[in-house]
C-alpha positions in Angstrom: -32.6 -167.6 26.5 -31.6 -169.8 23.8 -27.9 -171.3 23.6 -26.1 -169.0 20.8 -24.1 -170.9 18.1 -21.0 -170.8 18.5 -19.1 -168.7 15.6 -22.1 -166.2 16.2 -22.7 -163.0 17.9 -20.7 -163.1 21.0 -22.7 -163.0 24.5 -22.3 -159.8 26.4 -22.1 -159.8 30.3 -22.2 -156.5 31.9 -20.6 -156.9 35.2 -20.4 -152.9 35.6 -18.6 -151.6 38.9 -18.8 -155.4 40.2 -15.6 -156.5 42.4 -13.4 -159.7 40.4 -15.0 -161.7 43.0 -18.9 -160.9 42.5 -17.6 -161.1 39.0 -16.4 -164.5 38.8 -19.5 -166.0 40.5 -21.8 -164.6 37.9 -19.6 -165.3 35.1 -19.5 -168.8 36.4 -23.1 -169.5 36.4 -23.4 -168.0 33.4 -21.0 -169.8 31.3 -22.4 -173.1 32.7 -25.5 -173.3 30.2 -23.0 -171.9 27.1 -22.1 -174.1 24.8 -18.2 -174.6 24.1 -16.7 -172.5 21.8 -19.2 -169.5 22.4 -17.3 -165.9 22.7 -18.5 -163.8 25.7 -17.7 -160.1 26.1 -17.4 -159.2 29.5 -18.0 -155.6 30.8 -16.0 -155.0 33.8 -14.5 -151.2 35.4 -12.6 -153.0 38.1 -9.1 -152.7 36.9 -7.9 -156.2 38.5 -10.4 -158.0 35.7 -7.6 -158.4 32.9 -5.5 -160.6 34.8 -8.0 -162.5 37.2 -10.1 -163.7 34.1 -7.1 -164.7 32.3 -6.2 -166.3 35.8 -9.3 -167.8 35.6 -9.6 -169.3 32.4 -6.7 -170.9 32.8 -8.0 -172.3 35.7 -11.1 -173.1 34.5 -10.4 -174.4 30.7 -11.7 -171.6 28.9 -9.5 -169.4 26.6 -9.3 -165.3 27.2 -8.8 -164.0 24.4 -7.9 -160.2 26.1 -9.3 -156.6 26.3 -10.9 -155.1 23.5 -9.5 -152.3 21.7 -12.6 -150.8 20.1 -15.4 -150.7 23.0 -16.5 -147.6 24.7 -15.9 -149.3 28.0 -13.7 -151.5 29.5 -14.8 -155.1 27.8 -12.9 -158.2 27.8 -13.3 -161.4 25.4 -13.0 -164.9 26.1 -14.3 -168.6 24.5 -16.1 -170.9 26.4 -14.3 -174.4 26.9 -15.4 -177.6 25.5 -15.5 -179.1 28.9 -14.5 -176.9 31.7 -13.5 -177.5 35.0 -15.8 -177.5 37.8 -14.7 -174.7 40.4 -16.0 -174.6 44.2 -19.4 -173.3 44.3 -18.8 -170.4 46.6 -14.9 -169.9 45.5 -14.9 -169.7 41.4 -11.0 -169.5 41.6 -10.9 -172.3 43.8 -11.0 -176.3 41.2 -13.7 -178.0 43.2 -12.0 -180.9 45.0 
């Protein structure tokens, strides 16, 4: 896969009927070879996704940008960070210490 530019066509991630957890792990290692700034549009059905993405952005150092109105399933936006923050490799919502 080649990196996207940033400004482009967003990434999409369908994470289906995955739990926030499973969620965050694959997000994580996904995001990792994004360059910052890239928008990612995350497909997610589990309803705790809106606030533990935003959660973990925040935590993280990328932006969520919030649901969007428009898709035909439940899809979330967010921009990658110029330089994230490392989080444990088998806890995403933990900062690696």
């Amino acid at each position: 896969m080649t990196a996207p530019v940033p400004g482009g066509e967003p990434v999409v991630i369908d994470g289906g009927d995955r739990s926030c957890v499973r969620l965050l792990l694959e997000l994580r290692g996904r995001l990792a070879d994004l360059p910052g700034g890239t928008v990612v549009h995350l497909i997610a059905s589990d309803p705790a996704a809106p606030l533990d993405l935003a959660a973990w952005c925040h935590l993280t150092g990328h932006v969520y940008l919030g649901p969007l109105a428009d898709a035909a399933r439940a899809t979330y936006a967010l921009r990658t960070g110029d330089r994230p923050r490392a989080t444990d490799p088998a806890s995403p919502w933990r900062p690696r210490s």
